[in-house]
N, C-alpha and C positions, 0 to 999 in steps of 0.2 A: 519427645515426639514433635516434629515437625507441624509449624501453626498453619493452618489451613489460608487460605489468600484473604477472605474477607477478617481474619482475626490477627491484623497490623497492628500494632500499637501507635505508630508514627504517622502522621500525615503521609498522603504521596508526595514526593517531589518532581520536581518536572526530569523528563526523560533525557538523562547526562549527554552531554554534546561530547564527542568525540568519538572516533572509533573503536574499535575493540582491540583488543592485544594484537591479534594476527593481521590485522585489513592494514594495507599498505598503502601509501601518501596516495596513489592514482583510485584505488576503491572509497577510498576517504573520501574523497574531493568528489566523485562524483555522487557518494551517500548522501553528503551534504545538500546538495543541488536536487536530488530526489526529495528530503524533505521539506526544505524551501516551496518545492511546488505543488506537494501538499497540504501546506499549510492556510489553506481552503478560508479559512474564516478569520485571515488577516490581508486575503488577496487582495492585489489591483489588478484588473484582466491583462494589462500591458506588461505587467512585473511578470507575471507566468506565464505569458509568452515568452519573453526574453528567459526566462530560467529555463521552459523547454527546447528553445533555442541551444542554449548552453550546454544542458545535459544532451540533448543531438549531437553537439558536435565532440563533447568529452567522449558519449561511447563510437563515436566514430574512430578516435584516436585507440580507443583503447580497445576496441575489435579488432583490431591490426594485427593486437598480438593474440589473438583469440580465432584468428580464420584458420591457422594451421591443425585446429584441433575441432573443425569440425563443429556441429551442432553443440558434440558435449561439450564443447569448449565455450561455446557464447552462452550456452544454460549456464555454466559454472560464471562466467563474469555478469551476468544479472544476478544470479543468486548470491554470489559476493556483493555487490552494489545492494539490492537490495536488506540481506541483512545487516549491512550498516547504516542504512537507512534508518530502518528500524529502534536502534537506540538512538536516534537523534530527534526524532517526530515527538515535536509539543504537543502534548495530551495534557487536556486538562483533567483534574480531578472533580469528584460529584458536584464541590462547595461552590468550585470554580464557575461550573456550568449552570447551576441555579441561580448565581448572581447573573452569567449572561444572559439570562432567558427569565427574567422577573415574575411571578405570579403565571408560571406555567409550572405543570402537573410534571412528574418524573413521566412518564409515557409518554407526555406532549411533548417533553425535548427529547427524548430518545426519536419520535417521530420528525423532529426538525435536524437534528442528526442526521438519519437517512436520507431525508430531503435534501440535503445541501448536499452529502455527500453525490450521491447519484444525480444533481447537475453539475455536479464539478467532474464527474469522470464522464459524461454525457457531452459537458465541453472540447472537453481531451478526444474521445473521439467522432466528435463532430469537425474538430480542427485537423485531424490526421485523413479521416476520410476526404473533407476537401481536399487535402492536397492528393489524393489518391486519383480523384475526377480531373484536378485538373492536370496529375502527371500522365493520366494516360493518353493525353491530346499529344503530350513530349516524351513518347517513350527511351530519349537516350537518358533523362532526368530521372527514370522510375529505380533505378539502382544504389540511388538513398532513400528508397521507401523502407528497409528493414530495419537500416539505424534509426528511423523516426518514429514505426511502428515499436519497436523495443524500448527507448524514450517512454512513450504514450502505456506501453505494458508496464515499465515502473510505476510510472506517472500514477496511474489510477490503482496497482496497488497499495501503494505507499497513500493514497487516501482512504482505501478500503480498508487497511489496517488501520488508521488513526482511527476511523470512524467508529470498528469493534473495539478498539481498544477505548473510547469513550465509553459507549456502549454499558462495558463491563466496569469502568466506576462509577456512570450514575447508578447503574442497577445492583451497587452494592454487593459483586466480585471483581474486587479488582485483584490483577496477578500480583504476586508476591516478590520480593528481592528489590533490587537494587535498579533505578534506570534500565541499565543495561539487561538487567533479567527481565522485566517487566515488558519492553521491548522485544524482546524475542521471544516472550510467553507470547503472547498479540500476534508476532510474526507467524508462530502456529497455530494460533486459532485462524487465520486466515486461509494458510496452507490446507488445512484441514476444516474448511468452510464451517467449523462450530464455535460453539464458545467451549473456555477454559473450563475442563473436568476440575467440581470445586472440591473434589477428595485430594486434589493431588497438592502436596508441599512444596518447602523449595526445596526439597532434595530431588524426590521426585519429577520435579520440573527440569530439572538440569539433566537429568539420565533422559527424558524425553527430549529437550534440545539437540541434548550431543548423538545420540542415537538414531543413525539417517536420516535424519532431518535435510541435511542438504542434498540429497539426494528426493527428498522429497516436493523439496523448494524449486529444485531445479525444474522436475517434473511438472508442478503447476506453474512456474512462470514462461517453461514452454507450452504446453496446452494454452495460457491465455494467448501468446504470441501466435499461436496459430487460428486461435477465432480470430484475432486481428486482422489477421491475412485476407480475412472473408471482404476486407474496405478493398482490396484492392480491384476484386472482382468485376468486372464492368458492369452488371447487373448490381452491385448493390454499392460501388463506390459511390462516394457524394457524402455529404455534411448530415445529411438526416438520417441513414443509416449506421452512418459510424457513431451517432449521439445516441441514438436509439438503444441499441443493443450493449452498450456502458451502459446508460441509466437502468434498463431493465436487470442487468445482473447484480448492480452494485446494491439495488433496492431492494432486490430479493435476497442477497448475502442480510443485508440490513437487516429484514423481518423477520428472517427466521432465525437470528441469534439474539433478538430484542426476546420475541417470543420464547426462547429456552431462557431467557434468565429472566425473564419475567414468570418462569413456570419456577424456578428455585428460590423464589424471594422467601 
């Protein structure tokens, strides 16, 4: 019988760099640069600008060959991008995060978790929405607002997920398998705004991966990219709209997967 996620035997190890068998040198390279600027609690503010810079201009390239096909087509190249993201995001495990957080409670860093997450996606778009206000002064500029809002929709998933996927090791389920599996367990508790079902094994886990998941990836990282949309709008673009409503959802993803595995301890 397959050993349930919290019954490891092994330490975690940090989430394997590299891509996965199928993701290709241009998904790679931009996976890479999605986790880089999640990597929220190693940030310099000027370093993650420049990496959303870079990730801007990578999916600008790489929508190129993505416009012939359509919506489904740019759903399918974030959902590539982001599930190789995914197995690259430094997650720390329990041990790890108790030393960073000294003489704090497991709930008090689960709650500084949250915290940090939801103003780092609060940043992200607080900085898309300005530029939103001020492309609408120069509207022949506004026709790279979709590669920077998609930028920004990785952006703040790929910390959304790190942050559940902490989450779920301090609170003593962490997903089971290998990096890579572990990564893309995380990937769908995001997807699927919960925490990891802790009946399910790693076999189990893999039949859920492979089993329209990317069709369901796709489906949420368009839905996000469509609340995005709302910066553009002349009544609510601007810096304090577009931080707002990141922070408010990213805190709320936060609470209520703290709270379900805080109900499993």
């Amino acid at each position: 019988m397959a050993r349930l996620p919290w019954q490891r035997t092994v330490p975690a190890e940090p989430m394997a760099p590299g891509p996965g068998p199928s993701a290709d040198a241009e998904t790679a390279k931009l996976g890479e640069l999605v986790a880089r600027v999640a990597d929220h609690d190693r940030d310099r503010t000027g370093d993650r600008k420049d990496q959303l810079a870079a990730l801007t201009r990578g999916l600008a390239g790489a929508a190129r060959g993505a416009t012939g096909h359509g919506l489904r087509g740019a759903g399918s190249l974030l959902a590539d991008v982001l599930a190789d993201a995914a197995t690259r995001l430094r997650i720390r495990d329990a041990a790890t995060l108790r030393v960073h957080h000294p003489g704090q409670s497991d709930d008090e860093i689960a709650a500084v978790l949250v915290r940090n997450a939801a103003r780092t996606t609060a940043a992200f778009g607080a900085a898309v929405g300005a530029l939103a206000a001020v492309e609408f002064t120069a509207p022949p500029t506004l026709v790279a607002a979709p590669v920077q809002l998609a930028a920004e929709t990785l952006a703040v998933a790929a910390v959304e997920i790190k942050m559940l996927a902490e989450l779920h090791e301090l609170m003593g389920r962490p997903a089971y398998g290998s990096g890579a599996q572990r990564g893309s367990a995380y990937l769908m508790s995001w997807v699927r705004q919960r925490a990891l079902d802790p009946k399910v094994g790693a076999a189990g886990l893999s039949a859920i991966i492979g089993a329209a998941a990317k069709s369901e990836l796709r489906t949420m990282l368009m839905r996000r990219a469509g609340r995005s949309m709302t910066k553009l709008a002349p009544f609510l673009a601007g810096a304090v709209a577009g931080g707002v409503v990141n922070r408010r959802v990213t805190r709320s993803l936060g609470e209520k997967v703290t709270a379900q595995l805080r109900g499993r301890r």
